[in-house]
VOBA-1610 file (N, C-alpha, C; in pm, whole numbers, padded with zeros to 5 digits, always signed):
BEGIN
Unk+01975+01632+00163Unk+02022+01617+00024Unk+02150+01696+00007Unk+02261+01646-00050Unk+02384+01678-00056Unk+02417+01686-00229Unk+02508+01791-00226Unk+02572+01804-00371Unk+02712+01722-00367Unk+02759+01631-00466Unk+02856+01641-00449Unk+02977+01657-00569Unk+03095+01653-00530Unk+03195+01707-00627Unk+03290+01613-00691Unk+03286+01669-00805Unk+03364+01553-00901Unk+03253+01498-01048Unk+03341+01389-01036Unk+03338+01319-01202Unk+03152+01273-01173Unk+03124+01232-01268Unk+02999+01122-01262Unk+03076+01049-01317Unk+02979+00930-01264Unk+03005+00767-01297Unk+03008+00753-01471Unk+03076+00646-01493Unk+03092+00623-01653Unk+02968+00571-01692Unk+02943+00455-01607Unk+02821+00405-01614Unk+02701+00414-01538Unk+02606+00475-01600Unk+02488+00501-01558Unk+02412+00371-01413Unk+02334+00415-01299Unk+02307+00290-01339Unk+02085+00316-01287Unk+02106+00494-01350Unk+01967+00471-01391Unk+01914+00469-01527Unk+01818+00342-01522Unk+01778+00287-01636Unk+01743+00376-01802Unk+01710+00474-01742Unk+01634+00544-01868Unk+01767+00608-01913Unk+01856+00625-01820Unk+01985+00690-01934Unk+02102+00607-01974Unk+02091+00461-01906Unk+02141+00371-01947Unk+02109+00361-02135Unk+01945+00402-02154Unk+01875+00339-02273Unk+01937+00423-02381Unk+01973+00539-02387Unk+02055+00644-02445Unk+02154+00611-02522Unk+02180+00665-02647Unk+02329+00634-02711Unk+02413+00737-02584Unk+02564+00687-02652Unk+02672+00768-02578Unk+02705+00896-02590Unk+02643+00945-02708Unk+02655+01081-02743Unk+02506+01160-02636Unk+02444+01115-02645Unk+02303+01179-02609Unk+02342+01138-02420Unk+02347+01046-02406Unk+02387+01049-02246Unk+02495+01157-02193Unk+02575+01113-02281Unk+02686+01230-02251Unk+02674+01404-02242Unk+02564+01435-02352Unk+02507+01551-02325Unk+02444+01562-02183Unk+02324+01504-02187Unk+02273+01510-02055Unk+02379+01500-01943Unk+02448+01391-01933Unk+02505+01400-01787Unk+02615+01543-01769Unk+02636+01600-01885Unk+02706+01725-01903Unk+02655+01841-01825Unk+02464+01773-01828Unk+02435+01913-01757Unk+02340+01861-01684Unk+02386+01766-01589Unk+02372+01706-01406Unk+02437+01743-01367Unk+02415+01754-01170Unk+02468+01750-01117Unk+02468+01611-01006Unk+02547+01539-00940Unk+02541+01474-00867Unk+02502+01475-00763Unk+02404+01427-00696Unk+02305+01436-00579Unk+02305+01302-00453Unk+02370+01324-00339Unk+02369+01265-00230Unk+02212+01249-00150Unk+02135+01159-00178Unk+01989+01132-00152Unk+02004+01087+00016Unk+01978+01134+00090Unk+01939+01111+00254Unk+01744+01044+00259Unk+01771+00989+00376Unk+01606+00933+00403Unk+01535+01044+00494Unk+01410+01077+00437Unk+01345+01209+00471Unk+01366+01307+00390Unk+01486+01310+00278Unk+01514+01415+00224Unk+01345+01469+00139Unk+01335+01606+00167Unk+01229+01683+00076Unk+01317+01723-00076Unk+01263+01651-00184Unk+01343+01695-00353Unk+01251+01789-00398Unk+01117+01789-00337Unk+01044+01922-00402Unk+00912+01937-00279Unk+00840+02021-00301Unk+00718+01983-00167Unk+00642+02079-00264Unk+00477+02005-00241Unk+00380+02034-00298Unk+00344+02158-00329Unk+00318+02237-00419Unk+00303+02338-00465Unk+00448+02472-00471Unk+00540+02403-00523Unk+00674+02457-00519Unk+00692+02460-00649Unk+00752+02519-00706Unk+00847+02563-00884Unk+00903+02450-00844Unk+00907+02389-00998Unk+00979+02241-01021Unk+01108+02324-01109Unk+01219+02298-01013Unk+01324+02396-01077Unk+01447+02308-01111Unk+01418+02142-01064Unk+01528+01993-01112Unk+01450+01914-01121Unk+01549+01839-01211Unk+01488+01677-01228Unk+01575+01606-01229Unk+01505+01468-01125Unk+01619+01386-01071Unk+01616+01273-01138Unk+01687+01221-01172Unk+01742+01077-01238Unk+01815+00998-01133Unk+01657+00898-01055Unk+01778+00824-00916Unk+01884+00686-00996Unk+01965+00720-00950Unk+02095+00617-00957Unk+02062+00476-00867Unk+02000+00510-00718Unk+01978+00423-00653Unk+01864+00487-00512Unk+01831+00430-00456Unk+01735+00460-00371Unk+01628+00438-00398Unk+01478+00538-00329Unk+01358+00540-00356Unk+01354+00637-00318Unk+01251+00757-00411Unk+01161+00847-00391Unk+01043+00809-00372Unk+00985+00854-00275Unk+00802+00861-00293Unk+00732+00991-00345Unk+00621+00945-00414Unk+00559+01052-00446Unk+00422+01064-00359Unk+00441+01169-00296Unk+00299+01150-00233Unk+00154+01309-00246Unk+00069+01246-00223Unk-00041+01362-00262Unk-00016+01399-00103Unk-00044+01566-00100Unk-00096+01609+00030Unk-00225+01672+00003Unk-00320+01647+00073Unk-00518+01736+00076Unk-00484+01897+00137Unk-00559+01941+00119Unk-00545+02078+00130Unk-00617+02075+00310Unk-00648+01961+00378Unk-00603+01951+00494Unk-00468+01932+00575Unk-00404+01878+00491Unk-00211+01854+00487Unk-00258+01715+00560Unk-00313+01617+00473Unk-00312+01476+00487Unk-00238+01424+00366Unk-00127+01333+00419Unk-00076+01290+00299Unk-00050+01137+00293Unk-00056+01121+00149Unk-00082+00991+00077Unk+00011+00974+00008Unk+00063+00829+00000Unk+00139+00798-00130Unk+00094+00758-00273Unk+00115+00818-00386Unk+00053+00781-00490Unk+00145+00661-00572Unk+00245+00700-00521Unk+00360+00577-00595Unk+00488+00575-00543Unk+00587+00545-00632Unk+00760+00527-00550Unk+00858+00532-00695Unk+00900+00595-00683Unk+01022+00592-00821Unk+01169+00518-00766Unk+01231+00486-00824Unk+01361+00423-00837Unk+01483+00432-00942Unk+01610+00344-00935Unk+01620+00383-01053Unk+01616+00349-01175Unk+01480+00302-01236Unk+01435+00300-01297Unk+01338+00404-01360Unk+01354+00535-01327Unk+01246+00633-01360Unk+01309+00800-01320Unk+01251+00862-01315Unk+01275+01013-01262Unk+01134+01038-01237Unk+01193+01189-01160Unk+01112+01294-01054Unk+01081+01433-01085Unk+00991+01511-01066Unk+00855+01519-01116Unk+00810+01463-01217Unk+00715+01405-01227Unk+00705+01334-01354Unk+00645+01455-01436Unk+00550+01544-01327Unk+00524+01685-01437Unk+00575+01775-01501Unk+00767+01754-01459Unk+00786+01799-01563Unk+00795+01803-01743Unk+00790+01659-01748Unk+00733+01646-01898Unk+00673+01690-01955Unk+00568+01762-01907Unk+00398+01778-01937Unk+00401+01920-01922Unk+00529+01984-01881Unk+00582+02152-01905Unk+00506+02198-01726Unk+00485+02150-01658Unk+00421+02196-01535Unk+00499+02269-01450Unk+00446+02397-01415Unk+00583+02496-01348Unk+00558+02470-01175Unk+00426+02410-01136Unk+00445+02384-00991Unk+00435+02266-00950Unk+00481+02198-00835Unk+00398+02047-00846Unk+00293+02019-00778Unk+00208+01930-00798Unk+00098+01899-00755Unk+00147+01812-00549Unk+00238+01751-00595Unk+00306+01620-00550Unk+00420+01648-00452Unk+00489+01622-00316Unk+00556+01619-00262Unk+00618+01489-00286Unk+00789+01507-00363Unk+00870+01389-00353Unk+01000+01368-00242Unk+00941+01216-00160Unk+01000+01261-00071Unk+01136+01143-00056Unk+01241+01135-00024Unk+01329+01016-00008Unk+01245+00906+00067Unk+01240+00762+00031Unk+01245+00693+00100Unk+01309+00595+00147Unk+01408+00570+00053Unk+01560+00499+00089Unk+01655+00568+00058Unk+01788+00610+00130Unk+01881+00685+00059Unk+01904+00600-00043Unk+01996+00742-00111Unk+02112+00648-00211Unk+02173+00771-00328Unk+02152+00786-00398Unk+02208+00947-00543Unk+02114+00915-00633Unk+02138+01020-00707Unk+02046+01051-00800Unk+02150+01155-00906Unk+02083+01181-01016Unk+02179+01325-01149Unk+02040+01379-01127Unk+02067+01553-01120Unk+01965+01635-01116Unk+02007+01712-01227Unk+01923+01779-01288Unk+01925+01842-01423Unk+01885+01949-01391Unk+01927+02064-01433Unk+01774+02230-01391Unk+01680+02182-01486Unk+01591+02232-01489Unk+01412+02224-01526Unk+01446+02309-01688Unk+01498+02372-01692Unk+01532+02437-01848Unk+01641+02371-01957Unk+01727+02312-01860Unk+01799+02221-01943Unk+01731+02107-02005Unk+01672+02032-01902Unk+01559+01898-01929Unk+01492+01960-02025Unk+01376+02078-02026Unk+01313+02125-02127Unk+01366+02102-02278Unk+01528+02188-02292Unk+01587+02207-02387Unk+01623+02033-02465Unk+01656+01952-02393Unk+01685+01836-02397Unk+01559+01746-02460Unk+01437+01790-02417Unk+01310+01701-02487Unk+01276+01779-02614Unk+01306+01892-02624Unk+01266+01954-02722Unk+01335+01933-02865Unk+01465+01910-02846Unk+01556+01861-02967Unk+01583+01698-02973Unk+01551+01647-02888Unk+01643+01520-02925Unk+01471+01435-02881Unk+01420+01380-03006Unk+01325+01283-03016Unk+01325+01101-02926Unk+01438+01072-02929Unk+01434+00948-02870Unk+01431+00968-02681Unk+01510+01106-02721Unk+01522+01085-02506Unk+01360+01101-02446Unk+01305+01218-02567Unk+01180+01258-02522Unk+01076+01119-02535Unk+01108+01013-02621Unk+01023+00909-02603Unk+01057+00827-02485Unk+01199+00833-02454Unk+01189+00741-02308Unk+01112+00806-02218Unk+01131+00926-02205Unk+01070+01014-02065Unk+00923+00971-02087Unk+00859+00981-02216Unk+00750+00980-02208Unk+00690+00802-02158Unk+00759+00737-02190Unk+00741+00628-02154Unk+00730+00564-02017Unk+00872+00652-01980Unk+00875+00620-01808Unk+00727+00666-01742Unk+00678+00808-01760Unk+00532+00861-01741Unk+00454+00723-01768Unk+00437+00644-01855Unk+00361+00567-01900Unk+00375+00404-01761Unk+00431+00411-01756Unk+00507+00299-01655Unk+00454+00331-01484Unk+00472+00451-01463Unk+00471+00517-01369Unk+00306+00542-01365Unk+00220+00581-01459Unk+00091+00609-01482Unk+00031+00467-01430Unk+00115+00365-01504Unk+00049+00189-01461Unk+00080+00192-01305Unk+00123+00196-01272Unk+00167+00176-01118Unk+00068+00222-01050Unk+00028+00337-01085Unk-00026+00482-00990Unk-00197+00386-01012Unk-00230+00358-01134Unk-00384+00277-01142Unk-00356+00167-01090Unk-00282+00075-01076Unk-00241-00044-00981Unk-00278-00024-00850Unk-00250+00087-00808Unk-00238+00114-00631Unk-00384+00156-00638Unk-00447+00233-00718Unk-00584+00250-00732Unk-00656+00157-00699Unk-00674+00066-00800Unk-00723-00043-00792Unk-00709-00164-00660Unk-00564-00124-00596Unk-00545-00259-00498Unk-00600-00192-00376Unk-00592-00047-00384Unk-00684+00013-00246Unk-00770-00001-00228Unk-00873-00064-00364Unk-01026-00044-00377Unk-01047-00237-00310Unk-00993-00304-00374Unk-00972-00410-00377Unk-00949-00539-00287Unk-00782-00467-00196Unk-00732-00560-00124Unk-00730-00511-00003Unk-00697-00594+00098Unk-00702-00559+00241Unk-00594-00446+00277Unk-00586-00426+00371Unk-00415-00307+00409Unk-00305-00435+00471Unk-00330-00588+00502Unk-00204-00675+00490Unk-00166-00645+00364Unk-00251-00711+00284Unk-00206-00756+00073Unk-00156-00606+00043Unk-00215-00474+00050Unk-00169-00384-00021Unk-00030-00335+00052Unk+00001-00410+00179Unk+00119-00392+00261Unk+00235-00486+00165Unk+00187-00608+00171Unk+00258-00695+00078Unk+00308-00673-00048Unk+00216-00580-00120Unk+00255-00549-00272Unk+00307-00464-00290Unk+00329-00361-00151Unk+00480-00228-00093Unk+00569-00235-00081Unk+00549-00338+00032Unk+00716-00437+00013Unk+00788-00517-00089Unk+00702-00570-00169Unk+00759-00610-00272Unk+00829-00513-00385Unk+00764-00403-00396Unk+00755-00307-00480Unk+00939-00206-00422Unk+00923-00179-00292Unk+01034-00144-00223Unk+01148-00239-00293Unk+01118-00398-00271Unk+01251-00485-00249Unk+01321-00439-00389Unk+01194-00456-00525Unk+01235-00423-00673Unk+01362-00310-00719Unk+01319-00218-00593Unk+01425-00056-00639Unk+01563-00087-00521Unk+01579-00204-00475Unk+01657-00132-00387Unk+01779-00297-00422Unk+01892-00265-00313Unk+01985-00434-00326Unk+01941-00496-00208Unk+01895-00622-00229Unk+01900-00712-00077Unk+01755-00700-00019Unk+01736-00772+00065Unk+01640-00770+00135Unk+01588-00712+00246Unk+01681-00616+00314Unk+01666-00517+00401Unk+01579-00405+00387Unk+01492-00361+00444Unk+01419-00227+00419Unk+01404-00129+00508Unk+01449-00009+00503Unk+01463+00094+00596Unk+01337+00145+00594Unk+01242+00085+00694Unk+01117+00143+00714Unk+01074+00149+00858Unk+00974+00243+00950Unk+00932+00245+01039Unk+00760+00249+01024Unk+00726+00226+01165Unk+00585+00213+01152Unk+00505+00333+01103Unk+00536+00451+01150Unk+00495+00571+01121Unk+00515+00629+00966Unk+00607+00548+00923Unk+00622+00595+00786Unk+00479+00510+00673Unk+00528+00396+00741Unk+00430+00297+00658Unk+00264+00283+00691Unk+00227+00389+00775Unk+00140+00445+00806Unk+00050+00586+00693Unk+00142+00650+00667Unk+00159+00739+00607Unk+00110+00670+00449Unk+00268+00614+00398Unk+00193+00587+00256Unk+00096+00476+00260Unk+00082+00411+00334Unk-00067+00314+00307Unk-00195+00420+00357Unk-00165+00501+00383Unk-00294+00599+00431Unk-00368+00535+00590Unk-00318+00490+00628Unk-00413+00365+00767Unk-00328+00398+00858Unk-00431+00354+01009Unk-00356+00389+01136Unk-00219+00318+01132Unk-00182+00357+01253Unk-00071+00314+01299Unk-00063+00127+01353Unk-00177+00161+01415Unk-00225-00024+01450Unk-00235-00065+01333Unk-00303-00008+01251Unk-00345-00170+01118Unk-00220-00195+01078Unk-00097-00096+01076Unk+00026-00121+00965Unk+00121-00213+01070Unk+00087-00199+01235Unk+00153-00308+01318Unk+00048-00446+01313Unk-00099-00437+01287Unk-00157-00601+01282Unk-00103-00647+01142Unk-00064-00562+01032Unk-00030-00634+00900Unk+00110-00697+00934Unk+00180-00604+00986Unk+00283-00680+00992Unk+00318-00804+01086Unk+00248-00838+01169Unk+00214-00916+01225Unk+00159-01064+01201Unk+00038-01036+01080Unk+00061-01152+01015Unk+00134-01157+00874Unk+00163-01053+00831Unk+00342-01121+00719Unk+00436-01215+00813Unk+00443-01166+00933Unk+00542-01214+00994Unk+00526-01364+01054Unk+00393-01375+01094Unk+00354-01486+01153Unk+00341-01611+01013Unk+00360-01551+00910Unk+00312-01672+00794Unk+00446-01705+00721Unk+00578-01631+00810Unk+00733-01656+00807Unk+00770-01563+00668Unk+00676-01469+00606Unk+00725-01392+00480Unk+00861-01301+00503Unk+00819-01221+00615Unk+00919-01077+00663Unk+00982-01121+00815Unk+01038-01032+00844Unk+01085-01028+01003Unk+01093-00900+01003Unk+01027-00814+01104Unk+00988-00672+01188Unk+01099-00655+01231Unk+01171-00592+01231Unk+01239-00538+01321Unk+01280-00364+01362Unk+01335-00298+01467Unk+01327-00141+01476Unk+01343-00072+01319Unk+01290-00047+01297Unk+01262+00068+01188Unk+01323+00001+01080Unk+01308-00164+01043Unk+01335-00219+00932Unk+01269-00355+00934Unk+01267-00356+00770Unk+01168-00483+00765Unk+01284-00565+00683Unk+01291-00713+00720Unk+01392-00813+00628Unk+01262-00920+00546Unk+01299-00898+00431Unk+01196-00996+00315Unk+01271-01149+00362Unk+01184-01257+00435Unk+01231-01351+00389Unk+01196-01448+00303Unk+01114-01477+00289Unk+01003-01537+00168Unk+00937-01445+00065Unk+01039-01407-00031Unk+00952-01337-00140Unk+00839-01414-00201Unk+00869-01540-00246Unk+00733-01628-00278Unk+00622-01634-00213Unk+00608-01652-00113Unk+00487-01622-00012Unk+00479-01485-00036Unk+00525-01405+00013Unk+00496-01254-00013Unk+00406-01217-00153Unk+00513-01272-00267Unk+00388-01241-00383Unk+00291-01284-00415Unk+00289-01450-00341Unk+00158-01511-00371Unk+00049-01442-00254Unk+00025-01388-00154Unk-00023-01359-00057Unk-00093-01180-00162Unk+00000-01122-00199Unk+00000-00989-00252Unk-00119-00995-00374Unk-00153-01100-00419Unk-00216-01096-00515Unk-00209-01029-00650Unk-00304-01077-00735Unk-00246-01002-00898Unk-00243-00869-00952Unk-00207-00790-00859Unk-00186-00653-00858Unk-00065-00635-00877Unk-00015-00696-00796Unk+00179-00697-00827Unk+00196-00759-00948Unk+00269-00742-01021Unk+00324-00787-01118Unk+00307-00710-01235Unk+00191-00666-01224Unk+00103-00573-01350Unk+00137-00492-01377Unk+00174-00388-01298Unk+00273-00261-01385Unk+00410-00321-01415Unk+00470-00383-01365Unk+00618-00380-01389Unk+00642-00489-01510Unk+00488-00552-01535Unk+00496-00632-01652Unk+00504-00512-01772Unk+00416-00426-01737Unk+00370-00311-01819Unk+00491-00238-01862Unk+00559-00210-01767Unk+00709-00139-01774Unk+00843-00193-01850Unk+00783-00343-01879Unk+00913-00421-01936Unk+00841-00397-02106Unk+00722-00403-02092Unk+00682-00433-02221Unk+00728-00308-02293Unk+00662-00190-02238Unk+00685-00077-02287Unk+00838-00037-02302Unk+00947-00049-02266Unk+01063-00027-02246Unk+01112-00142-02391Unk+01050-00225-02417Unk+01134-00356-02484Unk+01194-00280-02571Unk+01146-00199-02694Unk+01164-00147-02761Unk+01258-00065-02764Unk+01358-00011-02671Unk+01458+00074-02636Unk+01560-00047-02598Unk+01540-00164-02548Unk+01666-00180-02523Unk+01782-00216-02641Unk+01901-00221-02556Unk+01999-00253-02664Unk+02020-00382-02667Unk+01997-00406-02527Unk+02041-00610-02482Unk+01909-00680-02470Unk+01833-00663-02384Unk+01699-00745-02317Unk+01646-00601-02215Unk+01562-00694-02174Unk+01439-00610-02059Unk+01484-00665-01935Unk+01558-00725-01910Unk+01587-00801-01749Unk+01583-00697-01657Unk+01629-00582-01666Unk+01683-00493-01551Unk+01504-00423-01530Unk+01426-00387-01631Unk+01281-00379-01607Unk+01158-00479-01561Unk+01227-00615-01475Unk+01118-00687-01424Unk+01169-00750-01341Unk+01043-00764-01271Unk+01050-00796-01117Unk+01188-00921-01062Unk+01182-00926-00958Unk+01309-00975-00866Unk+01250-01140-00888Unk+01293-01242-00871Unk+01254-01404-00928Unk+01176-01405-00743Unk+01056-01472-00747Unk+01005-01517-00655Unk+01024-01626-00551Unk+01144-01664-00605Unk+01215-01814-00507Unk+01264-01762-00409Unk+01277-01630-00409Unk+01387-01599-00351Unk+01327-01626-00205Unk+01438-01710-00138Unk+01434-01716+00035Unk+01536-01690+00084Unk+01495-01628+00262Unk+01645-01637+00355Unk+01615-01668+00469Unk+01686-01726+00545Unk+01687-01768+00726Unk+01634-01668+00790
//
C-alpha cells in the first residue's frame, strides 16, 4: 500500500461520495489521503486499532474472519461502491476482521477521528455510511445462506460474478490458493469447480487468472443468491441518488466473449 502525492481526482469515482453534495464531498476529500492499493496489501489485520477508513476508488477489498486458530474466511468483498472497516461506524476501536486487497487499484483514506467528526455533524453523510453497512450486512447473509445452501461450484459462481461487479472487464486476478481461502474449501474442490465452469464454456482458467466468458450461464448456474443483495443495495441507495441507481446494480447478463 502506497501513499501518494498530489491533487485528488475532481471526480469521485467511489459511489458513496459521489452521493454527497459538493460542499460536503469537498470537506471530506479535504481530509483524505490518496492510497495506491497493491494485491495482498494488509489495510488493517484482525485485532488492530482501526486508525483509517478507506473509500475504494477502484479495486477489491476482502473482508475476512480469522478463528482464533488463524483459519481464515471470507465474510464478504467491498468495492467501490462501499468502504472499510465497516466497524468503524458503530465507534469500534479494534477490528474484529482482517481487510485484505484483492484486486489492486486506490482508494481516499480518512484518520478514524476525522470520519468520527464527519458522522457526527453532518446527518446525510452519516445516513449513507449507514446504509452502505446495510448493503454490506445483505451480502454478508447472502453468503450465509449460499454456504448453507449451494454447492462450492455455484457459491464459486456467485464470487465470480460478485468480483466481475467491482472491477472493469472480464479479467480476474485470482489464484487457486487464494480462492481456496475465501471459499473456505480445499485446494482440489476450488480446481474441480473450476473445471466444470470451464467445461460448460462460462470462464477460462488460466495462471493466476480467471476470464468471465459467459456471464449468462454464469448467473443462471449461480442461482438466486446472486442478485439479492445488490438488488438490496440499489433499492436502499435509490433514495440518495441525484440521477438513477444504474451504477448500484449488477453488470447485464448477455454479456459474452470468445
Amino acid at each position: 500500500m502506497q501513499e501518494t502525492i498530489g491533487p485528488l481526482l475532481e471526480k469521485q469515482s467511489n459511489l458513496l461520495l459521489d452521493l454527497l453534495d459538493d460542499d460536503v464531498m469537498n470537506e471530506v476529500l479535504s481530509l483524505c489521503s490518496p492510497v495506491e492499493l497493491s494485491l495482498g496489501d494488509k489495510l488493517i489485520c484482525a485485532g488492530s486499532p482501526i486508525e483509517r477508513v478507506y473509500f475504494l476508488q477502484s479495486g477489491i477489498a476482502s473482508i475476512v474472519v480469522v478463528s482464533e486458530t488463524g483459519r481464515e474466511t471470507e465474510a464478504g468483498i467491498v468495492g467501490k461502491e462501499g468502504f472499510v472497516p465497516i466497524g468503524a461506524l458503530a465507534g469500534v476501536e479494534t477490528s474484529m476482521t482482517e481487510i485484505i486487497v484483492q484486486a489492486p487499484g486506490k482508494a481516499n483514506a480518512i484518520d478514524i477521528e476525522d470520519f468520527r467528526s464527519l458522522i457526527a455533524k453532518n446527518r446525510f453523510f452519516l445516513e449513507i455510511m449507514i446504509a452502505a453497512l446495510h448493503a454490506s450486512r445483505a451480502q454478508v447473509e447472502c453468503t450465509a445462506s449460499s454456504n448453507a445452501v449451494h454447492t462450492v461450484t455455484q457459491r464459486l459462481a456467485r464470487w465470480l460474478l460478485m468480483c466481475q461487479d467491482r472491477v472493469e472487464g472480464n479479467h480476474l486476478q485470482l489464484t487457486h490458493d487464494f480462492l481456496s481461502k475465501m471459499l473456505a474449501v480445499r485446494r482440489a474442490s476450488v480446481t474441480d469447480a473450476l473445471h466444470i465452469l470451464e467445461s460448460e464454456g462460462w470462464i477460462r482458467s488460466e495462471r493466476a487468472r480467471i476470464v468471465i466468458k459467459n456471464r449468462a450461464g454464469l448467473q443462471a448456474y449461480a442461482r438466486d443468491l446472486y442478485g439479492l443483495a445488490e438488488a438490496e443495495s440499489a433499492r436502499v441507495f435509490m433514495r440518495f441518488r441525484k440521477d438513477d441507481v444504474s451504477s448500484y446494480e449488477t453488470k447485464p447478463s448477455t454479456e459474452k466473449i470468445a
